[in-house]
Structure formats: C-alpha cells, structure tokens
VEXFIFI-843120 format. One record per atom (N, C-alpha, C, O): residue in one letter; atom name; z, x, y. Coordinates in steps of 0.05 Angstrom, whole numbers, plus 5000, padded with zeros to 4 digits. Layout:
// VEXFIFI-843120
{residu->A atome->CA up->Z east->X north->Y}
...
// end
This chain:
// VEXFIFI-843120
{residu->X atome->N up->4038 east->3342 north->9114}
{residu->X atome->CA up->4035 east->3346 north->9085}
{residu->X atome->C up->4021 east->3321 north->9074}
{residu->X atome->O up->4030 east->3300 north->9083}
{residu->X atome->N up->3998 east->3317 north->9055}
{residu->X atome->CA up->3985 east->3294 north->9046}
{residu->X atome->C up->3996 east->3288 north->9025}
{residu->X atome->O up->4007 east->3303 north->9009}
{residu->X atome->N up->3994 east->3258 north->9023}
{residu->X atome->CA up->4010 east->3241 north->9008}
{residu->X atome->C up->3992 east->3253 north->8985}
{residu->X atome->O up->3968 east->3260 north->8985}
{residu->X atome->N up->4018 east->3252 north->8955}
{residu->X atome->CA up->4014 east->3254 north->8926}
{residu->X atome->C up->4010 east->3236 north->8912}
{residu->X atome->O up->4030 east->3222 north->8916}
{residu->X atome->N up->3996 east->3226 north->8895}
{residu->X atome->CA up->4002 east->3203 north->8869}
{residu->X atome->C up->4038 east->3215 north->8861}
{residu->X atome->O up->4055 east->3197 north->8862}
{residu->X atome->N up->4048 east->3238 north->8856}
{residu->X atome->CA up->4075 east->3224 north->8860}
{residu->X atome->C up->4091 east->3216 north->8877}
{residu->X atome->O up->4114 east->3208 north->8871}
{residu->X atome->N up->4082 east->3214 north->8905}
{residu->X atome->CA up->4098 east->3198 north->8926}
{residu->X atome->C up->4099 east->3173 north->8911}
{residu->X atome->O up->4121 east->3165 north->8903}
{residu->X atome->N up->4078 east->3159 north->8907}
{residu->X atome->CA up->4075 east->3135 north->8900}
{residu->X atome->C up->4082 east->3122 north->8878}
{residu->X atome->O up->4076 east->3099 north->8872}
{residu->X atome->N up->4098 east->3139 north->8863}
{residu->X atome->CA up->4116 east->3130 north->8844}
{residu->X atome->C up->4127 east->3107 north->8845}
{residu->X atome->O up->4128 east->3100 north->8868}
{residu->X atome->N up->4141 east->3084 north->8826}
{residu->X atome->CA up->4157 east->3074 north->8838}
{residu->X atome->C up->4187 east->3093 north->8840}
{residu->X atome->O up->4186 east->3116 north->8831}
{residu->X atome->N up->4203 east->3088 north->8846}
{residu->X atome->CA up->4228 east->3102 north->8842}
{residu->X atome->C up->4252 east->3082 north->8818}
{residu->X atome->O up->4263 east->3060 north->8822}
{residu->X atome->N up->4254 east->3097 north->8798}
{residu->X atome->CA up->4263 east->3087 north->8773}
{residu->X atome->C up->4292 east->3079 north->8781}
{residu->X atome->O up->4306 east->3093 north->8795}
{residu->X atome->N up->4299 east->3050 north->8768}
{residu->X atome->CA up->4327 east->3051 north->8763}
{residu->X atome->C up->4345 east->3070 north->8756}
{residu->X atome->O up->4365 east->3073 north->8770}
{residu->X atome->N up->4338 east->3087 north->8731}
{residu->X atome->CA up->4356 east->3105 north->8727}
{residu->X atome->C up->4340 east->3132 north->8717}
{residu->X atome->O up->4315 east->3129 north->8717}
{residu->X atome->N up->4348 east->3153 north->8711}
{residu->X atome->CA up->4327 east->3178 north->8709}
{residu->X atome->C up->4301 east->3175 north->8691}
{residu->X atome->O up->4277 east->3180 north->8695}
{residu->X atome->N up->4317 east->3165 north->8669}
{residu->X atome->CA up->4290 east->3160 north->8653}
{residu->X atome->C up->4282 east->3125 north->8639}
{residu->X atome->O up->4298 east->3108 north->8631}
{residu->X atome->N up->4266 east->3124 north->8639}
{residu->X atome->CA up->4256 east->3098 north->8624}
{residu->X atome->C up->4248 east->3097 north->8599}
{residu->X atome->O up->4226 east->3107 north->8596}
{residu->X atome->N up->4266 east->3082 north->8566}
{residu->X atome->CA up->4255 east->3096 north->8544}
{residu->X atome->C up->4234 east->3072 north->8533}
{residu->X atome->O up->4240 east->3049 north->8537}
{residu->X atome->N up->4215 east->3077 north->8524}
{residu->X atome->CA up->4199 east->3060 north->8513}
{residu->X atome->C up->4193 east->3060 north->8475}
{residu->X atome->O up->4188 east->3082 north->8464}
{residu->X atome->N up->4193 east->3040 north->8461}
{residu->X atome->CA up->4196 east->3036 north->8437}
{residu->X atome->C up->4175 east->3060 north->8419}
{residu->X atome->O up->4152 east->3063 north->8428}
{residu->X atome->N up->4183 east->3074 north->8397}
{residu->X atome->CA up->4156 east->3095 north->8389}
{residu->X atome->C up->4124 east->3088 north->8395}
{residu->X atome->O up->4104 east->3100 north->8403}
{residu->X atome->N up->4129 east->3068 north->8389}
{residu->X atome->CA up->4099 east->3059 north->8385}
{residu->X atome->C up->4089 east->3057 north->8409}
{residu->X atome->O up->4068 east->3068 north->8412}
{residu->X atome->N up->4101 east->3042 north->8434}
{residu->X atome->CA up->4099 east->3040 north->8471}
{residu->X atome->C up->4089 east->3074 north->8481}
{residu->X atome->O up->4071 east->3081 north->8495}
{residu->X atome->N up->4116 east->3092 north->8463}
{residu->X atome->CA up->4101 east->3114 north->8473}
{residu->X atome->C up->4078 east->3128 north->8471}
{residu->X atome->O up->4065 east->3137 north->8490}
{residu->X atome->N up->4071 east->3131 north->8439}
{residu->X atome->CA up->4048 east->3134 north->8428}
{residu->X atome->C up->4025 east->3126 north->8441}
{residu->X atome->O up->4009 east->3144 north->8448}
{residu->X atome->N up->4019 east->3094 north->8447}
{residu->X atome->CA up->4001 east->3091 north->8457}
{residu->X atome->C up->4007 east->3098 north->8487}
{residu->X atome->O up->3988 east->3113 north->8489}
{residu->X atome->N up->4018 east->3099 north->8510}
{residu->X atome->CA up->4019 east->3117 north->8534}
{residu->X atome->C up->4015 east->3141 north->8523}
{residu->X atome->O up->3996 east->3150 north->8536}
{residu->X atome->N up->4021 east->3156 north->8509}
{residu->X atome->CA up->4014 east->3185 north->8513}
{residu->X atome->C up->3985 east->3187 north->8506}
{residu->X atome->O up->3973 east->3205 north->8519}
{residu->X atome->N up->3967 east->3170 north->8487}
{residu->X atome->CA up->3948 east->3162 north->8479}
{residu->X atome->C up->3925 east->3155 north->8515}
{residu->X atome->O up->3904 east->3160 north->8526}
{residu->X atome->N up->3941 east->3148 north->8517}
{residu->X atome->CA up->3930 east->3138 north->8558}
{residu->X atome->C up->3935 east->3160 north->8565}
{residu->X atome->O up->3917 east->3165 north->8581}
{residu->X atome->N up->3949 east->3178 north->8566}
{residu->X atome->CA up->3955 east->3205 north->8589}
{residu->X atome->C up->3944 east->3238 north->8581}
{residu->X atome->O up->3945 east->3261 north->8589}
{residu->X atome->N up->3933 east->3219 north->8556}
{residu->X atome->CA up->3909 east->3243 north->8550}
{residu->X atome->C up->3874 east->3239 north->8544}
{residu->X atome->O up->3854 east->3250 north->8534}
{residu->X atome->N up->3883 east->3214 north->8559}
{residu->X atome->CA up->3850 east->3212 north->8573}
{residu->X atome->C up->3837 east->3188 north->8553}
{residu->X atome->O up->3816 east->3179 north->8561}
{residu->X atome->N up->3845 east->3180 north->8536}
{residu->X atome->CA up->3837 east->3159 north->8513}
{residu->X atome->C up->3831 east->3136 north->8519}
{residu->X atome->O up->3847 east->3128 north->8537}
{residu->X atome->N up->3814 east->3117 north->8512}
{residu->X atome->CA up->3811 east->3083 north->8529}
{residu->X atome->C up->3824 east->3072 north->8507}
{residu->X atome->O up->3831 east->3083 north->8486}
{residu->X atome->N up->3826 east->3052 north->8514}
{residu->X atome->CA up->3841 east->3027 north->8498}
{residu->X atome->C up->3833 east->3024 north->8480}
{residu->X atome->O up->3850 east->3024 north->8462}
{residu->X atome->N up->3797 east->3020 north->8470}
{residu->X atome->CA up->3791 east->3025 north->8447}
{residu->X atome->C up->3796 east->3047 north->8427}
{residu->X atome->O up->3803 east->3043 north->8404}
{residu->X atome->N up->3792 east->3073 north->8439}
{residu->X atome->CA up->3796 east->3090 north->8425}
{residu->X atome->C up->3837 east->3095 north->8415}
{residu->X atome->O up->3845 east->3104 north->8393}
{residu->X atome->N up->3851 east->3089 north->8433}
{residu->X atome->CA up->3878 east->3086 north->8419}
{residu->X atome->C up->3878 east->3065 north->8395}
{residu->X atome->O up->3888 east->3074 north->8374}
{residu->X atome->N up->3871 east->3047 north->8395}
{residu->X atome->CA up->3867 east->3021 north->8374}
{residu->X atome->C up->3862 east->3034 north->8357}
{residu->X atome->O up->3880 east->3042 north->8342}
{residu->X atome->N up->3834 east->3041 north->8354}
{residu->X atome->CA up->3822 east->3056 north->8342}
{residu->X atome->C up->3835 east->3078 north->8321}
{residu->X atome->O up->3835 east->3077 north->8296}
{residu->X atome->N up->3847 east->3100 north->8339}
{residu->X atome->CA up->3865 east->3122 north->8324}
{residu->X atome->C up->3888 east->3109 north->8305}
{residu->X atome->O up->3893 east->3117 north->8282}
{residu->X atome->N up->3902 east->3089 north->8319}
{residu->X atome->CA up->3922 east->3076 north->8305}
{residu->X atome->C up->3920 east->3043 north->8292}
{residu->X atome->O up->3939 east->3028 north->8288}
{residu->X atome->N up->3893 east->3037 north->8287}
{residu->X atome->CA up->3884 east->3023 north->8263}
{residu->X atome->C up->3900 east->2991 north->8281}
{residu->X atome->O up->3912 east->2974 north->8269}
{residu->X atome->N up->3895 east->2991 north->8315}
{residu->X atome->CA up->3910 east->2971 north->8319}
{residu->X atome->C up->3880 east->2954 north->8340}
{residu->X atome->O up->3864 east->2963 north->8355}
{residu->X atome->N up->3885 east->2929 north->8332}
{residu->X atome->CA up->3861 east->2910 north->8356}
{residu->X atome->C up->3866 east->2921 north->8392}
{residu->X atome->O up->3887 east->2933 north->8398}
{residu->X atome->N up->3853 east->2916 north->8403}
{residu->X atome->CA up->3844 east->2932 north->8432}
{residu->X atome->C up->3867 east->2900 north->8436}
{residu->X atome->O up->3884 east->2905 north->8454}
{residu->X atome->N up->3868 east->2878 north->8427}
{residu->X atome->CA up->3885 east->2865 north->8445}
{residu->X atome->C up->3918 east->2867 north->8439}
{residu->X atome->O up->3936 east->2856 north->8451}
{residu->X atome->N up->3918 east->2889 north->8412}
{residu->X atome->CA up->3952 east->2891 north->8406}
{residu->X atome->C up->3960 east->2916 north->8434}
{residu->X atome->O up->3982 east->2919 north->8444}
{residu->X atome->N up->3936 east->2928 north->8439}
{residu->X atome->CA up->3935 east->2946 north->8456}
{residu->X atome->C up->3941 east->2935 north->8485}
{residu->X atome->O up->3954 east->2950 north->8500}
{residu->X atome->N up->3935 east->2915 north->8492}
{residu->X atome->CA up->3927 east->2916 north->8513}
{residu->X atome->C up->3957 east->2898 north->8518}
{residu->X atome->O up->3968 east->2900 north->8540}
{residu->X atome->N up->3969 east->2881 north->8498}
{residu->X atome->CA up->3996 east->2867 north->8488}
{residu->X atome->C up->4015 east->2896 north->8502}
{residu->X atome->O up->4019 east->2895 north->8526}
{residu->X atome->N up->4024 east->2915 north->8490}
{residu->X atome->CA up->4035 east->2936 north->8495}
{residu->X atome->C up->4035 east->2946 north->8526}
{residu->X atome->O up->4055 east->2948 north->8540}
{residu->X atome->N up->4008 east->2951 north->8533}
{residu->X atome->CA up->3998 east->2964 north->8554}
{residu->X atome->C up->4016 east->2942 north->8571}
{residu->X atome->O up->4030 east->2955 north->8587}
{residu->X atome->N up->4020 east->2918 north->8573}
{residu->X atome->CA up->4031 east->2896 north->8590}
{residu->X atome->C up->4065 east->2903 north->8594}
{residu->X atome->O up->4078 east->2903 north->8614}
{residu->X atome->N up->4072 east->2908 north->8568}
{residu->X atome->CA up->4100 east->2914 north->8564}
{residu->X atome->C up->4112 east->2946 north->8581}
{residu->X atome->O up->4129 east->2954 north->8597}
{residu->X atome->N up->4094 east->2954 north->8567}
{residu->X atome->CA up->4096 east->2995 north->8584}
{residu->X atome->C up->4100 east->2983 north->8609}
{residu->X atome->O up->4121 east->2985 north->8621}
{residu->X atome->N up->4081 east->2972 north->8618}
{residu->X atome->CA up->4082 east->2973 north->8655}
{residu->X atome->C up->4112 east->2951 north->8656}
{residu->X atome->O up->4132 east->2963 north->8664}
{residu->X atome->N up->4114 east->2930 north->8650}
{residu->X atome->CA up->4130 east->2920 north->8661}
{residu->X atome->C up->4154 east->2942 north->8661}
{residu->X atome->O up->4163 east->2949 north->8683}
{residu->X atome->N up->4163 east->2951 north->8643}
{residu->X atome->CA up->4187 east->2977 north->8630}
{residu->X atome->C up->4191 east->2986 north->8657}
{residu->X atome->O up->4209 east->2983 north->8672}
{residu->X atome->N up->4168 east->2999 north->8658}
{residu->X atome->CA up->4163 east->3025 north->8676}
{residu->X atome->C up->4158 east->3017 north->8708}
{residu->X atome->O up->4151 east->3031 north->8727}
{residu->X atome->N up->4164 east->2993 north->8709}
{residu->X atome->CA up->4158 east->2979 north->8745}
{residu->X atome->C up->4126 east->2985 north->8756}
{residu->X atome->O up->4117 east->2979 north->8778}
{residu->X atome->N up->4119 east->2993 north->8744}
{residu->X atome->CA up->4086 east->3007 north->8754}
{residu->X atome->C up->4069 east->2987 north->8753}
{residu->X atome->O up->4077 east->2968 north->8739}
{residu->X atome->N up->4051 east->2986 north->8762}
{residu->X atome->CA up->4029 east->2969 north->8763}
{residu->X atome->C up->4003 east->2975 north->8757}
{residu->X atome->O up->3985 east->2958 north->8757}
{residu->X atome->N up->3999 east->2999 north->8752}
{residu->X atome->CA up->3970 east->3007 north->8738}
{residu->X atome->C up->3975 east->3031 north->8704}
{residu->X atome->O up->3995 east->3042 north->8694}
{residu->X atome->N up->3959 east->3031 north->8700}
{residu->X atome->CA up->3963 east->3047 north->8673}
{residu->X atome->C up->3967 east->3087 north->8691}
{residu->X atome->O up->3983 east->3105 north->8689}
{residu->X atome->N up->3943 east->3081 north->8704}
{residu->X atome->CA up->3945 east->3105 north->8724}
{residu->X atome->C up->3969 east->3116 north->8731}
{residu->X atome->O up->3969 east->3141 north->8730}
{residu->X atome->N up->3994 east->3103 north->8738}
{residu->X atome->CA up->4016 east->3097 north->8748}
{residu->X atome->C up->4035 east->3118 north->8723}
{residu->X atome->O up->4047 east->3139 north->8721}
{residu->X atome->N up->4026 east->3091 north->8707}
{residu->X atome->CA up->4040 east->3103 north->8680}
{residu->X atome->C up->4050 east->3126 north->8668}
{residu->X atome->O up->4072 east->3135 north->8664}
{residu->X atome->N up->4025 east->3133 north->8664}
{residu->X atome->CA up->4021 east->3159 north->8663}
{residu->X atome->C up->4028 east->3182 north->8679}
{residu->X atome->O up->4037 east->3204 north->8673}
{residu->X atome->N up->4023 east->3170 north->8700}
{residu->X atome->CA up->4040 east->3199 north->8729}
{residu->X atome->C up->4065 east->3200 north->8713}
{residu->X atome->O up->4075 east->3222 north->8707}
{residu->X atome->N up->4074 east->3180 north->8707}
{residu->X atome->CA up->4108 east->3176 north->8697}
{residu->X atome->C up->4116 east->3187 north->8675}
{residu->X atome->O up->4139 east->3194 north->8672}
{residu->X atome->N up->4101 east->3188 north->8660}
{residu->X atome->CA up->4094 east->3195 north->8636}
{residu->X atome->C up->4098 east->3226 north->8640}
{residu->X atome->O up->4117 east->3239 north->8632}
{residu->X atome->N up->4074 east->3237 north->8655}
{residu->X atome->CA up->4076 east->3272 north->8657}
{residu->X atome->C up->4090 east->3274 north->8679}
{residu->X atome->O up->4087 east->3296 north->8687}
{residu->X atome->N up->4108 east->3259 north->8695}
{residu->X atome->CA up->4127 east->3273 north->8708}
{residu->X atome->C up->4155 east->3279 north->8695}
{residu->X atome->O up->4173 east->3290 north->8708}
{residu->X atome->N up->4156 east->3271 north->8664}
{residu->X atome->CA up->4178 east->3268 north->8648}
{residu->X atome->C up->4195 east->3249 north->8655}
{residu->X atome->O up->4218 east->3254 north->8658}
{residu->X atome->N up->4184 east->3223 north->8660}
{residu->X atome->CA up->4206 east->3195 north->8669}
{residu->X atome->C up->4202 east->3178 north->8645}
{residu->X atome->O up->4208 east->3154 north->8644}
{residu->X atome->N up->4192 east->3190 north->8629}
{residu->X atome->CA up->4198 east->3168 north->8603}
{residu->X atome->C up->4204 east->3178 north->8580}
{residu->X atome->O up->4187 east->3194 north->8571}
{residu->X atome->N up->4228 east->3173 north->8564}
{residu->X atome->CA up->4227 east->3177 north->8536}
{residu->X atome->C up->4217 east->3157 north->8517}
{residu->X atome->O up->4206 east->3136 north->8524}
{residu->X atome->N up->4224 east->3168 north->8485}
{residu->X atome->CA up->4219 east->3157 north->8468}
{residu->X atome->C up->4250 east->3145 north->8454}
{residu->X atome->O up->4267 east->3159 north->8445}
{residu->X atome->N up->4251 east->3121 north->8455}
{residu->X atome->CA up->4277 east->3098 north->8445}
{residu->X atome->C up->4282 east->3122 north->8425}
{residu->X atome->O up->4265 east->3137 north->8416}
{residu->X atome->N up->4313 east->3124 north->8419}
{residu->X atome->CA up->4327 east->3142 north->8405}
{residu->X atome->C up->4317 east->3172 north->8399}
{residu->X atome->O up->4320 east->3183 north->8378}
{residu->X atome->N up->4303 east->3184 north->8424}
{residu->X atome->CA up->4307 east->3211 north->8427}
{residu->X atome->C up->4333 east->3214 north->8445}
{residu->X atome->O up->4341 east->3236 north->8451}
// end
C-alpha cells in the first residue's frame, strides 16, 4: 500500500488541537488554497502578522510545514478555542 500525506501526520497529543479564532481563520484561509498575502489581505492584516501566526499554528499543531497543517486541518484535528 503507498504511503499517504496522512501517514505523515504527526500523531497528536490528544484528538484534537484547538487554535485561537483568528489561528483558525487564517489556516482555513491556507487550506483553501490562499497565500499569505492574500489572507492579510482578506483580513486587513500585514503578511508579517501573518506569517507571526503561521509560526504559532505550526508550533500548536507539532507540524512543520503549512502543508502539514492543513492535512490536519481537513482531517478534522483541529478546532476552533471554545467550540
């Protein structure tokens, strides 16, 4: 059987990982194809408050690429803080 981008997950501390509204926003902003500029952009924020965040998501999320993220993202391993 060939290996998946979700093999390569990391495997989460616990089921889900929640990230702050705004952390999510901009990941879901990334997991629907959007660049850094253009999230800024939509939400009136500098590519480096972006890229500030983008640092935070991954650390959260143990992942190491935005790529990553996102798998995590649409495999349903992340919520949104107080859902």
């Amino acid at each position: 059987m060939p290996l998946t981008e979700m093999d390569l997950l990391p495997i989460p501390s616990k089921e889900t990982t929640a990230l702050t509204p705004r952390q999510f926003q901009i990941l879901d902003g990334f997991a629907k194809g959007h660049t850094t500029e253009g999230v800024a952009n939509a939400l009136g924020l500098s590519t480096e408050t972006i890229r500030t965040h983008v640092k935070r998501i991954l650390a959260k999320l143990d992942a190491t690429t935005r790529a990553q993220a996102c798998a995590m993202f649409g495999a349903g391993l992340v919520e949104r803080e107080g859902d």
